[in-house]
N, C-alpha and C positions, 0 to 999 in steps of 0.2 A: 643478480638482482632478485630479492623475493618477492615471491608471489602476491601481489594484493587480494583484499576481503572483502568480501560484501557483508554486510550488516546493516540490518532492514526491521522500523520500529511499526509493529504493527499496534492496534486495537481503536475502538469506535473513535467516533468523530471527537477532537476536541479532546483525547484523550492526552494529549502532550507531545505528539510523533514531532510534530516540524520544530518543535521546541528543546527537544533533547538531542536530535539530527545534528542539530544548528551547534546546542552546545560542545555534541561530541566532536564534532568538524573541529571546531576553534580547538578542544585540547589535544585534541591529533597534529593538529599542524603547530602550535608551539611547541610539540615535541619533536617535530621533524618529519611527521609525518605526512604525505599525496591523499589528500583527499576529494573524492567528486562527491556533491552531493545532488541526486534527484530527489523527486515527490510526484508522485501517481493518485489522480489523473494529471499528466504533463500537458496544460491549459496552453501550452506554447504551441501546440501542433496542430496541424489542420484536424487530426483524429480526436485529441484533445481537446481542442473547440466545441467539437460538435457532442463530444460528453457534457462541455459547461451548460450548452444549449439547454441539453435533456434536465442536467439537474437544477437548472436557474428555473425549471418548467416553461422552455418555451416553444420545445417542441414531445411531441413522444416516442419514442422510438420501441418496439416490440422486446422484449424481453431477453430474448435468444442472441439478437442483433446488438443491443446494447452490449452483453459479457464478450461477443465479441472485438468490436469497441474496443472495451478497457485493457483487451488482452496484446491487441492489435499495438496500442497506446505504449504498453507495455515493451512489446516488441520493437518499437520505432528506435530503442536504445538498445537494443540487445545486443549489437556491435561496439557501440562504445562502450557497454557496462565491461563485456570480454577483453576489449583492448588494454584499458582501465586496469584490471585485475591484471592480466600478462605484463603492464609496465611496473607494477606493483604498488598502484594505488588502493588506497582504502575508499573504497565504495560504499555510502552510507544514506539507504532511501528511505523515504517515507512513505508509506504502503508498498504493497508488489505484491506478488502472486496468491499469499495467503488473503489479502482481499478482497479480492476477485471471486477467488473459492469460495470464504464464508458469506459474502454480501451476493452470490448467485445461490449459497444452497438456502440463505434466510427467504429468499423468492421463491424460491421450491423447484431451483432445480438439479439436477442429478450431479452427485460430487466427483462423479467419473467421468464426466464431460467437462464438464469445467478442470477440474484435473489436468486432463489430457491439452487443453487448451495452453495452458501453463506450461505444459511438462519439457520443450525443449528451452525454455530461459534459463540462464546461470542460476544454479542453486546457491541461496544465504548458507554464505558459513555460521551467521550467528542472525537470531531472531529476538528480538526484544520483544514483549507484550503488555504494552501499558494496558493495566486495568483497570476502566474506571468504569464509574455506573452513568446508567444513563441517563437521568435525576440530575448526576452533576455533571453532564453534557452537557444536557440542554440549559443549565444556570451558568455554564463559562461560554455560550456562545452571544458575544453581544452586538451581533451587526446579524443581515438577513443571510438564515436559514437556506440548504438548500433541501430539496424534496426528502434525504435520507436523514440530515441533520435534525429535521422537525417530528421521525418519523419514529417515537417511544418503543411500540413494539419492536420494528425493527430492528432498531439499538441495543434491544435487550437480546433478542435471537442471534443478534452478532455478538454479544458479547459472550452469551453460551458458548458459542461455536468457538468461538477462537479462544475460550478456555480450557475447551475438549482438546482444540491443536496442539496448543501449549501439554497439555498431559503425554498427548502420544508422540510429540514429533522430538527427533534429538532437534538437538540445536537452539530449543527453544528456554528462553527464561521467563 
């Protein structure tokens, strides 16, 4: 049996991830091919919940606490993603660990911690990077906003970043 792949569409909000996830599933699997698909934050989980809380603003959670959170979130599938891959499925998520990174160092914090937070998840064999600006974010998003979705600057400093990724990282398109 071969090996299945992870491939994971990153960039800001609204930028087309669950949209192209979705398409590439469908022409995998009329070719024959296993495909799982996630999307992080997985709102399904009690971990997950409690991200929707913070980004719907209905509670606040500390900074430090939150990345762990997302990472934790992250984690809650790190067995099936592995399983997945060993049966040789194609594995194909919407956000993962490159999000985590650039949406904790646009906060300001340190990319070697968040790094490391990350660092034993299954590595994307392939990285997609939609890029879009954050102008036409916020004009494709037409139902209510959550704190990051609304949040211009932000948007921008992620998309910096994760165009820096995109330069240095293999894997990345």
């Amino acid at each position: 049996m071969a090996q299945g792949k992870i491939v994971v569409f990153e960039g800001i909000d609204q930028a087309g991830k669950a949209t192209q996830t979705k398409r590439l599933a469908a022409l995998l699997e009329a070719r024959g091919y296993a495909t799982l698909r996630l999307a992080f934050p997985a709102y399904e989980t009690t971990i997950g919940r409690e991200i929707g809380t913070f980004l719907s603003g209905e509670v606040e959670i500390p900074l430090h606490v939150r990345h762990l959170l997302y990472a934790a979130n992250r984690y809650e599938f790190k067995a099936q993603i592995e399983r997945s891959v060993a049966e040789g499925t194609i594995v194909l998520i919407d956000r993962y660990s490159a999000s985590g990174i650039v949406y904790g160092m646009a906060h300001g914090l340190p990319g070697e911690w968040l790094e490391a937070l990350e660092a034993e998840l299954p590595a994307p064999d392939l990285v997609f990077f939609l890029d879009l600006s954050p102008e036409t974010a916020l004009r494709r998003k037409r139902t209510a906003r959550d704190r990051y979705e609304r949040n211009l600057p932000l948007l921008a400093t992620c998309r910096r970043l994760y165009r820096e990724e995109c330069e240095r990282s293999a894997g990345w398109i």
